[in-house]
C-alpha positions as CSV (number, residue, x, y, z in Angstrom):
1,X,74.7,96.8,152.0
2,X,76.0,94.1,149.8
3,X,72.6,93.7,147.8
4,X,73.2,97.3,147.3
5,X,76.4,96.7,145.8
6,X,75.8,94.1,144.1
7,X,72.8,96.4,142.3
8,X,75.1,99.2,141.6
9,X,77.6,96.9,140.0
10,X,74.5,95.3,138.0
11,X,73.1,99.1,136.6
12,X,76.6,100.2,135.8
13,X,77.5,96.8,133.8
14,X,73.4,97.3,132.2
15,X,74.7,101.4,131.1
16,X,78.3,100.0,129.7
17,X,75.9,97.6,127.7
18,X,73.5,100.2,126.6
19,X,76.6,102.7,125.7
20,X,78.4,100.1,123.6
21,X,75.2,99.1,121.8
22,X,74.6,102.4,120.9
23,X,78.0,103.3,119.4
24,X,77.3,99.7,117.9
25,X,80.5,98.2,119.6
26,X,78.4,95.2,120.4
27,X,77.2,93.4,117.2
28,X,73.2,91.7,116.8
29,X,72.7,88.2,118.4
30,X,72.8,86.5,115.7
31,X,76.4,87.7,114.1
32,X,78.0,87.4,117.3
33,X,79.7,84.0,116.9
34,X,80.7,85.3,113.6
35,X,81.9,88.2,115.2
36,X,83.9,86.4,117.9
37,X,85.6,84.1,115.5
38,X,86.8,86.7,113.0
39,X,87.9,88.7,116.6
40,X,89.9,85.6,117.6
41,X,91.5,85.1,114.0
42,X,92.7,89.2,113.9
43,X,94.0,88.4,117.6
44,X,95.9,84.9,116.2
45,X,97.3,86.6,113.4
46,X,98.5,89.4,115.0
47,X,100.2,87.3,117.4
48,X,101.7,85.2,114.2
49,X,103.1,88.3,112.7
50,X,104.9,89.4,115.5
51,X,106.3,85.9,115.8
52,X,107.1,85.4,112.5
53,X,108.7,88.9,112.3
54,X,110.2,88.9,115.4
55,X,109.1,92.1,116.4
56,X,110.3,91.7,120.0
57,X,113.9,91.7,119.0
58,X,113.2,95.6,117.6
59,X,113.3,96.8,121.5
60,X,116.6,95.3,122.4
61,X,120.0,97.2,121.0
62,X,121.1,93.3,119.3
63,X,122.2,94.5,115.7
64,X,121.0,91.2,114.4
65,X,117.7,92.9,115.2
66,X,118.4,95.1,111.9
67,X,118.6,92.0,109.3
68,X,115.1,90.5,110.4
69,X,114.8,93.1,106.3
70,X,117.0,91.2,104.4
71,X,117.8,94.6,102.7
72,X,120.1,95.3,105.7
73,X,122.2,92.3,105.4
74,X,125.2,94.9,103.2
75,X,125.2,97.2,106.3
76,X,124.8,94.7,109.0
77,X,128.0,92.9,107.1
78,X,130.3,95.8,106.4
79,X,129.5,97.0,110.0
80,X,131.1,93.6,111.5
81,X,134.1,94.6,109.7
82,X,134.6,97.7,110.5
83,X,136.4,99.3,113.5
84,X,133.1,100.6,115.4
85,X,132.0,97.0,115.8
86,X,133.5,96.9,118.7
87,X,132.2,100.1,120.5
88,X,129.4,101.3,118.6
89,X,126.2,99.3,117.8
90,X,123.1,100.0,115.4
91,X,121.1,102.0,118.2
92,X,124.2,103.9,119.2
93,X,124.4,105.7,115.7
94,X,121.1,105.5,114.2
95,X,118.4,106.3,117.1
96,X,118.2,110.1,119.3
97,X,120.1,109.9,123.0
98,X,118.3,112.9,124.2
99,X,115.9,110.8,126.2
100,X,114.7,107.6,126.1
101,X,110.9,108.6,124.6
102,X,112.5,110.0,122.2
103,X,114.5,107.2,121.1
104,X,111.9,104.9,121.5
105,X,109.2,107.3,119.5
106,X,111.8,107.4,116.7
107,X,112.6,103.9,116.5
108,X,109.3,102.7,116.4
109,X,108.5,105.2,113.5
110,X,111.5,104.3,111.8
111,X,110.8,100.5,111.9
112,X,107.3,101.6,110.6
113,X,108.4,103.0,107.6
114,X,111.1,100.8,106.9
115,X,108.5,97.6,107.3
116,X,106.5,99.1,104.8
117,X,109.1,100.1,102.2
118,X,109.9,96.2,102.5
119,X,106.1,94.7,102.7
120,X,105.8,96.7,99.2
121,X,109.4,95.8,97.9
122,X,109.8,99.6,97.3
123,X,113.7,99.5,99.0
124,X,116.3,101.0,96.6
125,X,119.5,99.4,95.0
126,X,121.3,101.5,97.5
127,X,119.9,103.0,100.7
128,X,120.6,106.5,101.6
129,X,119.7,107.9,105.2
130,X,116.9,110.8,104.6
131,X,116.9,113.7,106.7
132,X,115.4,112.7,110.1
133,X,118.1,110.1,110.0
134,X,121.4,112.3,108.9
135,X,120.3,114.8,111.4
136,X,120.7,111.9,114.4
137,X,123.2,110.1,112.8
138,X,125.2,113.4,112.5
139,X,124.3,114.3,116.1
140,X,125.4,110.5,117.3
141,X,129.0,111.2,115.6
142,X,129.2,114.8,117.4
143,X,127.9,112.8,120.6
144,X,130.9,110.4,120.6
145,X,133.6,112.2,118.8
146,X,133.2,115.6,121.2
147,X,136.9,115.6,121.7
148,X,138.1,115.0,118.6
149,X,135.5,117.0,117.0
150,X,136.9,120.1,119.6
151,X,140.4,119.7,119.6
152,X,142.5,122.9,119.3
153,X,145.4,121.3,117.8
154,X,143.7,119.2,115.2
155,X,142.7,123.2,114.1
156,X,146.7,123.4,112.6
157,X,146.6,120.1,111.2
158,X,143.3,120.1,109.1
159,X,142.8,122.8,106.6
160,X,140.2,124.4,107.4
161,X,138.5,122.3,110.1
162,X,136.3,124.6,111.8
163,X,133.9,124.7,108.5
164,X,134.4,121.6,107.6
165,X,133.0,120.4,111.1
166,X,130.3,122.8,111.7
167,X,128.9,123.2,108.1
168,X,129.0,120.1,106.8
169,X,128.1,116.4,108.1
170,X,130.9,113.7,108.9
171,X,130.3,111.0,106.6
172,X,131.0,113.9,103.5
173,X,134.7,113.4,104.6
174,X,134.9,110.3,106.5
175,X,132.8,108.2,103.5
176,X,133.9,104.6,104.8
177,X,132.7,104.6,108.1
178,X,131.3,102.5,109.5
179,X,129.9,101.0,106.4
180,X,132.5,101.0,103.7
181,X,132.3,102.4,100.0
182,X,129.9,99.8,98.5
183,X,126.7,99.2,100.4
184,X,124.2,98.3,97.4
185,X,121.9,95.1,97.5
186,X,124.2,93.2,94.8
187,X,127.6,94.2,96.3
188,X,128.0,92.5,99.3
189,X,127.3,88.3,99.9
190,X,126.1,86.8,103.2
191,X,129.5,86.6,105.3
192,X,130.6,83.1,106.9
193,X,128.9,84.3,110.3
194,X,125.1,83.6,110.6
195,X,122.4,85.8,111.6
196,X,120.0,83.9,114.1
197,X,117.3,85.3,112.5
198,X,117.5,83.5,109.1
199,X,119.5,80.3,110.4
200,X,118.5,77.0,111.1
201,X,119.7,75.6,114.7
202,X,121.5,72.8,112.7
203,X,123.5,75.4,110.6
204,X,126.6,74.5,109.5
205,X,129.6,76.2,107.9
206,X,131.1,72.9,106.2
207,X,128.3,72.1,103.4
208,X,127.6,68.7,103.5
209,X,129.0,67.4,100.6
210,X,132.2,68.7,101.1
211,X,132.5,67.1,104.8
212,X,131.6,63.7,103.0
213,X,134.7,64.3,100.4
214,X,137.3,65.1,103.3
215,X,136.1,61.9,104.9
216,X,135.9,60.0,102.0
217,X,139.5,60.8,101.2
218,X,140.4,59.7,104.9
């Protein structure tokens, strides 16, 4: 019974062999240590891009995740000042709560296209949301702002609130949030705070030379 097995095991391995040669999966003798080599350098520079971009931070909800682009630095920045920091992170706004697929489908095609808009340094002065985004990020706002968004009384306050919430997006009235006014590439410095991503763990706020000048003057 176990020579038996062992045969099976041995014809089915010999067919797998036979079926990959045929659909030329397997290369000739002679290129195979070519072929293994050039395998193992696509494998280690696969693994060096994903370090190197930090592609793991992408899954977690860290906003910090969203400046590993550079080009994201003005919103990441005016975000941290802004009154939603403190209930209302990147994912939260920008990515579907339907379902958890969902928001991970989107996101990942998201990050795709934004990746290669940045690979190619095709990114504009100033970055507008296209439609698949306004349509969630409009969505997210109704999502949070439900009350607000329904409340009778608001309806005598604001002149003609009904249309202005149902036919048009939120951002058209409420243009600062949670970004501010100016959001293009040349607007906006890197703040005092650092961004993990781009610091060195010996980062300093002080500049050296002025730390040697207030001791200096000790």
């Amino acid at each position: 019974m176990f020579r038996l097995r062992i045969e099976n095991d041995m014809s089915q391995t010999h067919n797998l062999k036979k079926k990959l040669f045929k659909l030329s999966l397997i290369p000739p003798k002679k290129w195979r240590p070519a072929a293994t080599v050039l395998i193992g350098a696509i494998f280690g520079l696969g693994i060096y891009m994903v370090r190197l971009s930090n592609a793991t931070s992408y899954i977690s909800d860290d906003p910090q995740a969203c400046v590993n682009c550079h080009i994201m630095t003005p919103q990441y920045i005016t975000w941290t000042r802004s009154s939603h920091r403190e209930v209302a992170h990147c994912n939260d706004c920008h990515v579907p709560h339907d379902n958890i697929a969902n928001k991970y489908f989107f996101k990942a095609k998201d990050g795709l296209y934004h990746s290669t808009i940045f690979t190619l340094r095709a990114e504009p002065q100033v970055i507008r949301a296209l439609e698949p985004s306004i349509n969630v990020i409009q969505n997210n706002c109704i999502r949070c702002h439900e009350n607000q968004v329904t409340d009778a009384k608001l309806l005598d306050v604001v002149e003609n609130h009904h249309p202005h919430r149902t036919d048009r997006i939120c951002w058209e009235c409420h243009r600062e949030v949670p970004h501010g006014k100016i959001r293009s590439l040349a607007s906006v410095g890197h703040q005092i705070e650092p961004i993990r991503a781009h610091a060195p763990p010996d980062l300093e706020i002080i500049p050296k030379w002025l730390k040697e000048s207030m001791q200096s003057k000790k």
